[in-house]
MARVOVEX-209368 format. One record per residue: residue in one letter; x, y, z of N, C-alpha, C in turn. Coordinates in steps of 0.2 Angstrom, whole numbers, padded with zeros to 4 digits, always signed. Example, Ala and Ser with C-alpha at 12.3 -4.5 7.8 and 13.67 -1.06 7.14 Angstrom:
residues 2
A+0066-0028+0039+0062-0022+0039+0066-0016+0039 S+0064-0011+0035+0068-0005+0036+0064+0000+0039 
end
This chain:
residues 109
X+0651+0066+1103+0648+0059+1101+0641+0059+1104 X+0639+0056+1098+0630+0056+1101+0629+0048+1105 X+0623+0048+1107+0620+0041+1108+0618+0037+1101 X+0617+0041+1095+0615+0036+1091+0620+0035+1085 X+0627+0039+1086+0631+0039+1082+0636+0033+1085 X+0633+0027+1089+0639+0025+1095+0639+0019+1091 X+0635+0016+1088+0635+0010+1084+0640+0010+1078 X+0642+0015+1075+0645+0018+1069+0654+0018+1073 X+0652+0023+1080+0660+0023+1084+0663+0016+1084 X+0659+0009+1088+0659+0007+1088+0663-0001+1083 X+0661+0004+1077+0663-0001+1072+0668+0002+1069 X+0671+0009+1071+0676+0012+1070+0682+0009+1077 X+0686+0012+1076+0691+0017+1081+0689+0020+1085 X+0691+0020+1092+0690+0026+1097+0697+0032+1097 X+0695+0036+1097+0698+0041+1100+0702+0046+1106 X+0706+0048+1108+0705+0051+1115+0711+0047+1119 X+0712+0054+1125+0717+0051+1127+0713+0048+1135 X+0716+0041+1135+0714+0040+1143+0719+0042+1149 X+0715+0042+1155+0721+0044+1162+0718+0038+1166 X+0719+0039+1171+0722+0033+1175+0717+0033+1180 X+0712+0038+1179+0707+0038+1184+0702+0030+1183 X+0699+0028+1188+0697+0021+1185+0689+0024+1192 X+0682+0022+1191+0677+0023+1193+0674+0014+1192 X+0673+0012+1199+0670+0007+1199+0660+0010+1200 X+0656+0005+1198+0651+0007+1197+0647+0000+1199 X+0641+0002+1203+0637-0006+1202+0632-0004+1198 X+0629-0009+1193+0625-0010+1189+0618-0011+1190 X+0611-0009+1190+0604-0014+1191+0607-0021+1185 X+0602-0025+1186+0602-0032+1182+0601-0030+1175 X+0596-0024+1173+0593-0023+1167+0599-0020+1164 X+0604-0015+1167+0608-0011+1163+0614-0017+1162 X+0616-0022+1167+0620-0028+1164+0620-0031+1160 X+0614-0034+1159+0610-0036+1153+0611-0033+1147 X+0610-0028+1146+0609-0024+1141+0618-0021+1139 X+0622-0021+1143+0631-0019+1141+0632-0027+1141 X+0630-0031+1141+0632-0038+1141+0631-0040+1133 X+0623-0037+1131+0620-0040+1126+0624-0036+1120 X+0627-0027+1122+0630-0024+1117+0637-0028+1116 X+0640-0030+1121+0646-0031+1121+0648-0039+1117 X+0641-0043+1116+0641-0047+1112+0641-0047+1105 X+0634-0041+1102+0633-0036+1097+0639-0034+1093 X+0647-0032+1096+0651-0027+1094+0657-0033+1099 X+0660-0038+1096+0665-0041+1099+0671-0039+1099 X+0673-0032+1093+0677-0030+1094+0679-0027+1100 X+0674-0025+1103+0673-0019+1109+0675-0021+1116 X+0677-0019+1119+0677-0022+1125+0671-0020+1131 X+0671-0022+1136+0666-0021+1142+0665-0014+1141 X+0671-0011+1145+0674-0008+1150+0674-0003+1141 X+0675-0004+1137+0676+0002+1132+0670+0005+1128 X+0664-0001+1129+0657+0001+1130+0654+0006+1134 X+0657+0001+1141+0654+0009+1145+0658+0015+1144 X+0663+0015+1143+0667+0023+1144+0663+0025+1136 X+0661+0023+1131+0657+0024+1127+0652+0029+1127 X+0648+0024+1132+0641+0025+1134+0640+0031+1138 X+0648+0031+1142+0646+0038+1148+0648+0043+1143 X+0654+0044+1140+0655+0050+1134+0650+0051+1132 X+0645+0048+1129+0638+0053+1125+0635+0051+1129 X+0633+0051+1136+0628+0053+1141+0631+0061+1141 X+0638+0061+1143+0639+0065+1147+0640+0072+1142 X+0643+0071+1133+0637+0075+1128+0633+0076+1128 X+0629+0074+1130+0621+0074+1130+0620+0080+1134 X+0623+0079+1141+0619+0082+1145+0622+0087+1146 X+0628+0090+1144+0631+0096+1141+0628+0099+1137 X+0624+0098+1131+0620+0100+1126+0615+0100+1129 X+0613+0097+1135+0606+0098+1137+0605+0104+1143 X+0610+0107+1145+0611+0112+1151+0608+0115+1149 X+0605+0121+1152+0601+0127+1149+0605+0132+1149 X+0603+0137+1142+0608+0143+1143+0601+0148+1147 X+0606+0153+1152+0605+0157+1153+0608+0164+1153 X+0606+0170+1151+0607+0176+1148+0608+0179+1153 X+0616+0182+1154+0620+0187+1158+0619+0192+1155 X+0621+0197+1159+0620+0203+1158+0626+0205+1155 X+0633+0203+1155+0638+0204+1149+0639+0203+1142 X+0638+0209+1138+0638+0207+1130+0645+0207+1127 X+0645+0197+1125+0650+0196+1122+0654+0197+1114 X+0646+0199+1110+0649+0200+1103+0640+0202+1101 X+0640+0203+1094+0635+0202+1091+0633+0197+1084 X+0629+0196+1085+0625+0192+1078+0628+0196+1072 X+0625+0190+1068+0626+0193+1060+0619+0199+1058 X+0615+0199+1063+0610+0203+1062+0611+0209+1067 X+0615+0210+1070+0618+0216+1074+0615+0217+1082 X+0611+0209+1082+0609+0207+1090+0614+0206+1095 X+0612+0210+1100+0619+0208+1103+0617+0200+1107 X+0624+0195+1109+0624+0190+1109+0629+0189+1119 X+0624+0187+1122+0626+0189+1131+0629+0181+1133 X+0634+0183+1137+0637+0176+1141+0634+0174+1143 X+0634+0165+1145+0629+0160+1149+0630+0161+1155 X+0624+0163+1158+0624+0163+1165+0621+0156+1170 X+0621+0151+1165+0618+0145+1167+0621+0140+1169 X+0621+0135+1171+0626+0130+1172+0628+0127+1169 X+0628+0129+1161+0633+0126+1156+0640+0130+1158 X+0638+0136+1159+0644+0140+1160+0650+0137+1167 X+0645+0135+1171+0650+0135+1178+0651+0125+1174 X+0650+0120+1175+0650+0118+1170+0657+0116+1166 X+0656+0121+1161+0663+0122+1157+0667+0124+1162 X+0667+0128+1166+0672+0130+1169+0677+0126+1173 X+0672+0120+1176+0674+0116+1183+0678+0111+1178 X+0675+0110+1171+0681+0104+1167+0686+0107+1164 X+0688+0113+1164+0692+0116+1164+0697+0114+1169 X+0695+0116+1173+0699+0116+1180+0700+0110+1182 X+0698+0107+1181+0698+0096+1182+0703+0094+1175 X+0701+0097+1172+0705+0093+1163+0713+0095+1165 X+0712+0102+1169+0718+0103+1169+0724+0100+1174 X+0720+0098+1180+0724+0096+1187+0726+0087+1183 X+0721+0085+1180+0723+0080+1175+0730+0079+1172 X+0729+0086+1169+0735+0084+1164+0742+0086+1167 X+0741+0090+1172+0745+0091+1176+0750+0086+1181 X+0744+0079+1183+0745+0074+1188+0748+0068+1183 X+0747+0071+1177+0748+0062+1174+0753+0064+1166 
end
């Protein structure tokens, strides 16, 4: 989910399964303001379902924004017979660590 596809979500259905993990957060005045003004905008919506919103396509974003970097292991090649090397960046550890967490998840609950 993007940030700019959220107004669309919004007016749809959400998806996904929740757990029971819950993260209290304090806000500046400005970002209150602005999850107050959303949550007036979309009264279907609730607070609390804005933000989990909002942090899902942060938190795409910032996966999509990781940098790759090129290991020295070739894992396949291109259609043009390039070879194509594992990420050696912190996308990679990254994946691995929400692996590891998704999994203790589904395992506790």
């Amino acid at each position: 989910m993007s940030i700019r596809s959220l107004h669309r979500e919004w007016e749809a259905r959400s998806k996904g399964r929740l757990t029971s993990c819950e993260y209290s957060v304090h806000l500046t005045e400005q970002d209150a303001a602005r999850i107050a003004a959303l949550a007036e905008m979309y009264p279907l919506r609730s607070t609390e379902q804005i933000v989990t919103d909002l942090l899902k396509a942060a938190l795409d974003e910032l996966e999509n924004a990781l940098p790759y970097r090129e290991g020295e292991r070739v894992l396949e090649e291109d259609e043009f017979g390039d070879p194509v090397y594992e990420d050696a960046g912190p996308g990679r550890l990254f994946h691995e660590l929400t692996r590891k967490h998704l999994q203790r998840l589904r395992e506790s609950g």
